[in-house]
py3Dmol code that shows the C-alpha trace and the ligand (Angstrom):
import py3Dmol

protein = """\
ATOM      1  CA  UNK A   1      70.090  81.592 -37.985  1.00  0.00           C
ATOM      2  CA  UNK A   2      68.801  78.042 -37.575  1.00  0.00           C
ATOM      3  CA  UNK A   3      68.828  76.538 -40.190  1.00  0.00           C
ATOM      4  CA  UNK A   4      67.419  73.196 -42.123  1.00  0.00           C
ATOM      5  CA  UNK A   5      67.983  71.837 -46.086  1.00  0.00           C
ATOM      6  CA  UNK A   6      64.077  70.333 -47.102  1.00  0.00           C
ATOM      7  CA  UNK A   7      62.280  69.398 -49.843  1.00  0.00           C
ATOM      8  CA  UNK A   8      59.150  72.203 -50.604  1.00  0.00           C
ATOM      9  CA  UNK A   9      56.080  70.156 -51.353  1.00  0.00           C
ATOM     10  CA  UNK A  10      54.013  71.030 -54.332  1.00  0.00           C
ATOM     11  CA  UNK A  11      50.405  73.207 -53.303  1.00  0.00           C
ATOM     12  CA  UNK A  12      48.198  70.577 -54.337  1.00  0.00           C
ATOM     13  CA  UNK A  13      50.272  67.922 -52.267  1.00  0.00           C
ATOM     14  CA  UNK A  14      49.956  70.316 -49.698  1.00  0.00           C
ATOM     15  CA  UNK A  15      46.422  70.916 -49.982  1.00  0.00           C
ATOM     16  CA  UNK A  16      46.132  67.128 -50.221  1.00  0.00           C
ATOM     17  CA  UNK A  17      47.805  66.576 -46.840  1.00  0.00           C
ATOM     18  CA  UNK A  18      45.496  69.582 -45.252  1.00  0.00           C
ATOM     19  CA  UNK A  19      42.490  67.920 -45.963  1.00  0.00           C
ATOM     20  CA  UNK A  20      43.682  65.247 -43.312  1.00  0.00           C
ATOM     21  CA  UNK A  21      43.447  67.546 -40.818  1.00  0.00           C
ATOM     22  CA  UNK A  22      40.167  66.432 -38.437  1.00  0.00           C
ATOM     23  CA  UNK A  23      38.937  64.370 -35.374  1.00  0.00           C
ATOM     24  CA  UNK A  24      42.791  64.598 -33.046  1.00  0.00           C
ATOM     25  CA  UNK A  25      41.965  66.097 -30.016  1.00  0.00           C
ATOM     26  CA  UNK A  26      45.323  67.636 -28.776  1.00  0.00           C
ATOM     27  CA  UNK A  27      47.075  67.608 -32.590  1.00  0.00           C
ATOM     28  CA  UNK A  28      48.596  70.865 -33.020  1.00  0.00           C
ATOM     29  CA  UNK A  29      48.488  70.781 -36.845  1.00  0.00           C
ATOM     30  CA  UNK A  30      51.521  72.399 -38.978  1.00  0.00           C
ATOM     31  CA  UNK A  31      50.241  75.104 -40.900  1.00  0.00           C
ATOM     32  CA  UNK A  32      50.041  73.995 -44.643  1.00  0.00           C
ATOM     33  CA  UNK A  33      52.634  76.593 -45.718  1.00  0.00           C
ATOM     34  CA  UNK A  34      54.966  74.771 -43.949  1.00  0.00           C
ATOM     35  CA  UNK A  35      54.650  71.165 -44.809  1.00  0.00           C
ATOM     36  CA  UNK A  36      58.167  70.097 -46.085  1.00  0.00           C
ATOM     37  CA  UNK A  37      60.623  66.812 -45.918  1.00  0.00           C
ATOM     38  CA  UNK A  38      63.290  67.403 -44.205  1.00  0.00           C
ATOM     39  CA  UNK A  39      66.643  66.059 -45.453  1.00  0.00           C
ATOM     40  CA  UNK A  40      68.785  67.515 -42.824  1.00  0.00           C
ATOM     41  CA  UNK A  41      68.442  69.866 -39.502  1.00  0.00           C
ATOM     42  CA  UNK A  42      71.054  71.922 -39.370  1.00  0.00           C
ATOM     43  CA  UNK A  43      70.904  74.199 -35.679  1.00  0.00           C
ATOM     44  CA  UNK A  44      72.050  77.470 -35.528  1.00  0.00           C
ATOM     45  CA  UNK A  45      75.006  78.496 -37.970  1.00  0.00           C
ATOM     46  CA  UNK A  46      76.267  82.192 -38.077  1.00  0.00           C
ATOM     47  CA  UNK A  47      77.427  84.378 -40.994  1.00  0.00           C
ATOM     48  CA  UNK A  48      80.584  82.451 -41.606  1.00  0.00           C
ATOM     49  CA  UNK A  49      78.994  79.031 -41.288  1.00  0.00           C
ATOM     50  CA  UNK A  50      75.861  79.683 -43.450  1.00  0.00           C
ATOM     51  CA  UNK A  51      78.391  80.652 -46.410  1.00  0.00           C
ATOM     52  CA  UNK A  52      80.358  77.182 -45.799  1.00  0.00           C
ATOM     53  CA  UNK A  53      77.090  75.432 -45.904  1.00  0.00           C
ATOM     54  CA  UNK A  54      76.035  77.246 -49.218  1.00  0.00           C
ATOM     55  CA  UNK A  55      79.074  76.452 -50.892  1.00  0.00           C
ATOM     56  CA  UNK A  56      78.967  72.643 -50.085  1.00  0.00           C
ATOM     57  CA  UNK A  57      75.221  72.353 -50.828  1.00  0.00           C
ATOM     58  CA  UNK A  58      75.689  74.494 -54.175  1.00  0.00           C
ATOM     59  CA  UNK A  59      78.809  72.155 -55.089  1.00  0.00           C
ATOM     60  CA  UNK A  60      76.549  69.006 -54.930  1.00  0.00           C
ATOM     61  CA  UNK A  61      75.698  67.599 -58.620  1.00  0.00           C
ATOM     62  CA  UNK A  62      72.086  64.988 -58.108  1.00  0.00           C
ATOM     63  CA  UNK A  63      69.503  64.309 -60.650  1.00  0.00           C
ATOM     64  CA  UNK A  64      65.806  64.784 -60.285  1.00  0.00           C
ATOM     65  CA  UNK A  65      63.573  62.155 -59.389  1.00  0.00           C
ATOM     66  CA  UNK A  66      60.118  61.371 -58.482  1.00  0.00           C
ATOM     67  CA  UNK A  67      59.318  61.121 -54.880  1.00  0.00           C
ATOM     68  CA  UNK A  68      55.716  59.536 -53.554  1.00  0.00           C
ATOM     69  CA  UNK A  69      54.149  60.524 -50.179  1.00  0.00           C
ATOM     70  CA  UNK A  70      52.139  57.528 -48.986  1.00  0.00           C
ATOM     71  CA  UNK A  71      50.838  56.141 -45.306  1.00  0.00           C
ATOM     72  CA  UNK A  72      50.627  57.504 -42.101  1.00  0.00           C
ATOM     73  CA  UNK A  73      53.192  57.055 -38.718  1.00  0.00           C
ATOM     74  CA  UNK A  74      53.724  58.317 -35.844  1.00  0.00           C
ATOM     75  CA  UNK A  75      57.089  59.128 -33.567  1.00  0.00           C
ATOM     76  CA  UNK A  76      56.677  58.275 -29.953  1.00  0.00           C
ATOM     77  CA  UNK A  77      53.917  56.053 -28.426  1.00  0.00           C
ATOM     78  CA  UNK A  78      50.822  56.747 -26.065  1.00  0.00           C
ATOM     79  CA  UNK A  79      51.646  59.919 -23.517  1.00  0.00           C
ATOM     80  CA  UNK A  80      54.961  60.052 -25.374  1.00  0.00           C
ATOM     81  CA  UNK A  81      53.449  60.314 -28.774  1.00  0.00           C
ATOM     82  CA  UNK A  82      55.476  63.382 -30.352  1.00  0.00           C
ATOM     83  CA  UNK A  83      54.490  63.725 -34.005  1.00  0.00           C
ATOM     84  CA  UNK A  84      52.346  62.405 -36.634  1.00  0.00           C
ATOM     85  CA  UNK A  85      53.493  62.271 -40.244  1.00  0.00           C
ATOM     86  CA  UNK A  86      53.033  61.026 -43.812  1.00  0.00           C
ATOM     87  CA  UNK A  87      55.353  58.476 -44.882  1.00  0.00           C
ATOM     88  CA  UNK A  88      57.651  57.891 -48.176  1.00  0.00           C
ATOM     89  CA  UNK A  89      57.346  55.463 -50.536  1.00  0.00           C
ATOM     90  CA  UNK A  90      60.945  53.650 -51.001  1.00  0.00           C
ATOM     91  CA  UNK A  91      62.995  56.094 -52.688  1.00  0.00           C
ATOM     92  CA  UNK A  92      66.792  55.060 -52.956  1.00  0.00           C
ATOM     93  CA  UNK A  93      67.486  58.120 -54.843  1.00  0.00           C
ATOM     94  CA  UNK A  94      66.367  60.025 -51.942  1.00  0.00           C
ATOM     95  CA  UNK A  95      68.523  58.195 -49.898  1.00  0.00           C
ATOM     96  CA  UNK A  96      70.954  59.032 -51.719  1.00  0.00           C
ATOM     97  CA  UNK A  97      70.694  62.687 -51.887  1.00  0.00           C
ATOM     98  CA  UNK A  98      69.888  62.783 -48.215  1.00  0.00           C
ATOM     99  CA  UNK A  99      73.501  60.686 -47.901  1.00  0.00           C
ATOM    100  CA  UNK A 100      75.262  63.145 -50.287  1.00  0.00           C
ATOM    101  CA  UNK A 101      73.393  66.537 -48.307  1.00  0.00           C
ATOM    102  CA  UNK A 102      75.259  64.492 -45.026  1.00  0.00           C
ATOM    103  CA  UNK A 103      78.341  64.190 -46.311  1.00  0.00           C
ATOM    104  CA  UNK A 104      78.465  67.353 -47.622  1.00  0.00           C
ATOM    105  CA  UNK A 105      77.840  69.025 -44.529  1.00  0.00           C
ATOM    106  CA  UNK A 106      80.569  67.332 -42.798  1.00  0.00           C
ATOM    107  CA  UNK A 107      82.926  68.452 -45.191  1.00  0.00           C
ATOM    108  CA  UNK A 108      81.818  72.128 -44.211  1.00  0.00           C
ATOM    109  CA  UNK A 109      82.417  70.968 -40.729  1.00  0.00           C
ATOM    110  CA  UNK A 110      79.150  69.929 -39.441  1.00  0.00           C
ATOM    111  CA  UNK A 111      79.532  67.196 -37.175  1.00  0.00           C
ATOM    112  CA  UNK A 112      77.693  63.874 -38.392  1.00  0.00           C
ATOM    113  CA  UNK A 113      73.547  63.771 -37.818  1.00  0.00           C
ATOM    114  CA  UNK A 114      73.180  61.731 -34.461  1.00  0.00           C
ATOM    115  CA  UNK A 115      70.054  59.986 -35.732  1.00  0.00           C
ATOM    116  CA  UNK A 116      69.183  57.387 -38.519  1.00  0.00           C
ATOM    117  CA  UNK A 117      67.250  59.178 -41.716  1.00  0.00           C
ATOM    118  CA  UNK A 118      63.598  58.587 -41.332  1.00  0.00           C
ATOM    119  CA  UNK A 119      61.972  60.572 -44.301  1.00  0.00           C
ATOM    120  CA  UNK A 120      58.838  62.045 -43.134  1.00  0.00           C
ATOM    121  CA  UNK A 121      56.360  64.821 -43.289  1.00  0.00           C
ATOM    122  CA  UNK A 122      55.415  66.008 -39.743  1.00  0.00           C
ATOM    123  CA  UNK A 123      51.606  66.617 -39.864  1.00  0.00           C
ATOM    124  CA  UNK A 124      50.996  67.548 -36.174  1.00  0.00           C
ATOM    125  CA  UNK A 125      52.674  67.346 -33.141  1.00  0.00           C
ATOM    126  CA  UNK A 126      51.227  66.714 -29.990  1.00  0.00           C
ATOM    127  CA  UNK A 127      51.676  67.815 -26.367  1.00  0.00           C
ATOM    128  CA  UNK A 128      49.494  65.542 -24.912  1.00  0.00           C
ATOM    129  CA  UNK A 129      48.663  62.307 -26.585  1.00  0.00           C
ATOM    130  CA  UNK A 130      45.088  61.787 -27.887  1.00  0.00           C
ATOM    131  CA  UNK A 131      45.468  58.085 -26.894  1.00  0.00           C
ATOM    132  CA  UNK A 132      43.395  55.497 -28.738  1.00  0.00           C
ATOM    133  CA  UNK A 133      42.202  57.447 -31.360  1.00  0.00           C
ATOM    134  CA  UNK A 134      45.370  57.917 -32.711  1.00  0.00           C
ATOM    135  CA  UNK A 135      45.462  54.890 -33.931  1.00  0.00           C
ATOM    136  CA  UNK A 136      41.575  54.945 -35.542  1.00  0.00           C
ATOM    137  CA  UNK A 137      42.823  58.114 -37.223  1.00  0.00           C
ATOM    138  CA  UNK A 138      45.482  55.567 -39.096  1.00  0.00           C
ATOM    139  CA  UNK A 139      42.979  53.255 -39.234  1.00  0.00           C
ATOM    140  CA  UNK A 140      41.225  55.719 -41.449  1.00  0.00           C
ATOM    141  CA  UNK A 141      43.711  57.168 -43.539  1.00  0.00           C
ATOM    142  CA  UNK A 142      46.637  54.944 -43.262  1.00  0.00           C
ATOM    143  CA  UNK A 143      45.975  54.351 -47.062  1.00  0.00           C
ATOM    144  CA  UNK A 144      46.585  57.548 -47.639  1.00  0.00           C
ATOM    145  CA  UNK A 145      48.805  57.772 -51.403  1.00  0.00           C
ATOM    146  CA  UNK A 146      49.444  61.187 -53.302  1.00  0.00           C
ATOM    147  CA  UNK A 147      50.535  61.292 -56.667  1.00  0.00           C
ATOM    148  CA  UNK A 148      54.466  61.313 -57.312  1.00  0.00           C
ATOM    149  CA  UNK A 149      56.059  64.625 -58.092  1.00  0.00           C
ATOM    150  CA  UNK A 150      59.316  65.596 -59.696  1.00  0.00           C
ATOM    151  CA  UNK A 151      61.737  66.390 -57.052  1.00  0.00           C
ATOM    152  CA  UNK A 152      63.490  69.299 -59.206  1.00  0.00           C
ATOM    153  CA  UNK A 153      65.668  71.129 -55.859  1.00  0.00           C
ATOM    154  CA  UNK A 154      66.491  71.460 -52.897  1.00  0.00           C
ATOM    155  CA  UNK A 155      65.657  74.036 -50.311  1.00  0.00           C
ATOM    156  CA  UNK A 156      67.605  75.817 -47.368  1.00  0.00           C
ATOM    157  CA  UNK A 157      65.214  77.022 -44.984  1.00  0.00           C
ATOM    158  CA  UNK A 158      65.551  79.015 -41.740  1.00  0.00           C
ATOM    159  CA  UNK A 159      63.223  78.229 -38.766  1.00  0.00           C
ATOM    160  CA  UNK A 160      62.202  81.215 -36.927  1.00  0.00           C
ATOM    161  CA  UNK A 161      59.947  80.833 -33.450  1.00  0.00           C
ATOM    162  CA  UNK A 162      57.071  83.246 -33.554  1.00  0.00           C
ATOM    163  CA  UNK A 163      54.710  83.858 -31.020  1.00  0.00           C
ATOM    164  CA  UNK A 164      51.779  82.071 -33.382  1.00  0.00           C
ATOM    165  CA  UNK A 165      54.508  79.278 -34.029  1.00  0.00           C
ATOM    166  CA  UNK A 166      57.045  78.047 -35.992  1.00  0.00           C
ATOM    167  CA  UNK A 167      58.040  80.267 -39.402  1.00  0.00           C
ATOM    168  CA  UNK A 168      59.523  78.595 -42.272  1.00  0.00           C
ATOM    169  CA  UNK A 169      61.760  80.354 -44.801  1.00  0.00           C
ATOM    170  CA  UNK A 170      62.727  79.416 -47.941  1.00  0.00           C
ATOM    171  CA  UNK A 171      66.097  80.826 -48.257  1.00  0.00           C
ATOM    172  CA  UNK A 172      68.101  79.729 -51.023  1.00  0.00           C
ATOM    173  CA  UNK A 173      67.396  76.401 -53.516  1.00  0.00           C
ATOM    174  CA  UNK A 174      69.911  74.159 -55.387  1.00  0.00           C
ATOM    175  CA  UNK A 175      68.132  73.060 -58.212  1.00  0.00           C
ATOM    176  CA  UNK A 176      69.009  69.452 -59.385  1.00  0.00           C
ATOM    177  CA  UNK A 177      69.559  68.112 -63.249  1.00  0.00           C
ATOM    178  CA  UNK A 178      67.062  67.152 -65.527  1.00  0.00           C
ATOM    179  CA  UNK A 179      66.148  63.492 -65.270  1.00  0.00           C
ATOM    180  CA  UNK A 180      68.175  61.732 -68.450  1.00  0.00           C
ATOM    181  CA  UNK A 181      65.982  59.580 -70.161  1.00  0.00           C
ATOM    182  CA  UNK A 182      66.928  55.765 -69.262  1.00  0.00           C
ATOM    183  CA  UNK A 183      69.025  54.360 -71.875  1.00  0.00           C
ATOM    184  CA  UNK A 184      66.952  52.232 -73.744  1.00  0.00           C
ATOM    185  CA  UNK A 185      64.759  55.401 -74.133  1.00  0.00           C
ATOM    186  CA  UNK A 186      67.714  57.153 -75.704  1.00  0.00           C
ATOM    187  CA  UNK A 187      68.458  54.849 -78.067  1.00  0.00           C
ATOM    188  CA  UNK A 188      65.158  54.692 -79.939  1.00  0.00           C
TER     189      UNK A 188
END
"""
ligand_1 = """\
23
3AM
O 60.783 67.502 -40.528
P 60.217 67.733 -39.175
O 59.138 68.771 -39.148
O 59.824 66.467 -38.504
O 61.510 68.644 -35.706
C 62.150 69.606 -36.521
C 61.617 69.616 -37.922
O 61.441 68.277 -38.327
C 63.582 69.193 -36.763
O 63.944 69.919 -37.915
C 62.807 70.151 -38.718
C 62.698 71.610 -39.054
O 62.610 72.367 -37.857
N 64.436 69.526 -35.633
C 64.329 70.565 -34.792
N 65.325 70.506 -33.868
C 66.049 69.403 -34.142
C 67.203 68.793 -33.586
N 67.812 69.320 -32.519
C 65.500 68.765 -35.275
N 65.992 67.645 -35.813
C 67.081 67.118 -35.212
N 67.681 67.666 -34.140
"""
view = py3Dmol.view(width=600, height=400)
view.addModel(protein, "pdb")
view.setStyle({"model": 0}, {"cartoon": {"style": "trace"}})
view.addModel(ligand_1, "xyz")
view.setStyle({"model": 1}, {"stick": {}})
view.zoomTo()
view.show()
């Protein structure tokens, strides 16, 4: 199975992030279903190795938190232009779940993520680049802020390569705690 651990977005974020969709010739756009932050790609991990990578991720204690999807980027430049995506307000408690998912997974035995955590939501990806108006797309919805949502779990999903494109499944969840109240709140 190949495998990655991803935050599910909420429908109306989703729906939100849909109604981007228009005027990028070449975009191949990722079918709303399967919008989703990734926290870690995981590759292909048989029986044995999917059971490891259970038990670590169900082991791991992390409260929720609100996360905010805001602005627009890109991966690649020009005729190397790869993906679009929405961006991530600053979030150091996603940070630090994404560092606790890594570490976690190295303790199962993955080997350590070759590249630097960019939190994103891939919006399209591109074979051929759609050149300049790329960047009047950003121009025009660069501003682009949802509303924060609760980030209550987790979500291992398998990645499956249909004919009609990529399939995401969700196939198990690690909910998180509920948020304590901060301190001062408790004490009134
Ligand atoms: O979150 P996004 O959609 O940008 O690009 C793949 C996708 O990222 C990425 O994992 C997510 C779920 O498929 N991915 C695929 N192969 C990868 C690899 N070899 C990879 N990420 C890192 N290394």
């Amino acid at each position: 199975m190949r495998l990655f651990v991803a935050i599910a977005l909420p429908q109306d974020l989703r729906d939100r992030l849909e109604g981007l969709r228009d005027g990028l010739p070449g975009a191949k756009w990722v079918a709303a279903e399967n919008l989703h932050l990734t926290l870690r790609f995981i590759g292909e991990a048989d029986g044995g190795e999917c059971h490891d990578i259970d038990a670590a991720l169900a082991g791991l204690r992390f409260e929720s938190f609100p996360l905010q999807i805001e602005g627009l980027g890109h991966f690649g430049e020009g005729r190397r232009l790869r993906a679009l995506w929405a961006g991530v307000a600053p979030n150091p408690d996603l940070e630090r779940l994404q560092g606790k998912i890594e570490r976690a997974l190295q303790s199962a035995g993955m080997e350590p993520s070759k590249r630097k955590y960019k939190p994103h939501v891939t919006l399209a990806r591109f074979k051929s680049g759609p050149g300049p108006r790329l960047h009047s797309f950003i121009a025009a919805h660069g501003l682009f802020r949802a509303a924060p949502f609760e980030v209550t779990e987790f979500t291992l999903f398998s990645s499956y390569l249909a004919q009609q494109g990529a399939i995401y499944t969700p196939e198990l969840s690690y909910p998180l705690e509920p948020r304590k109240a901060p301190l001062d709140a408790r004490l009134e």
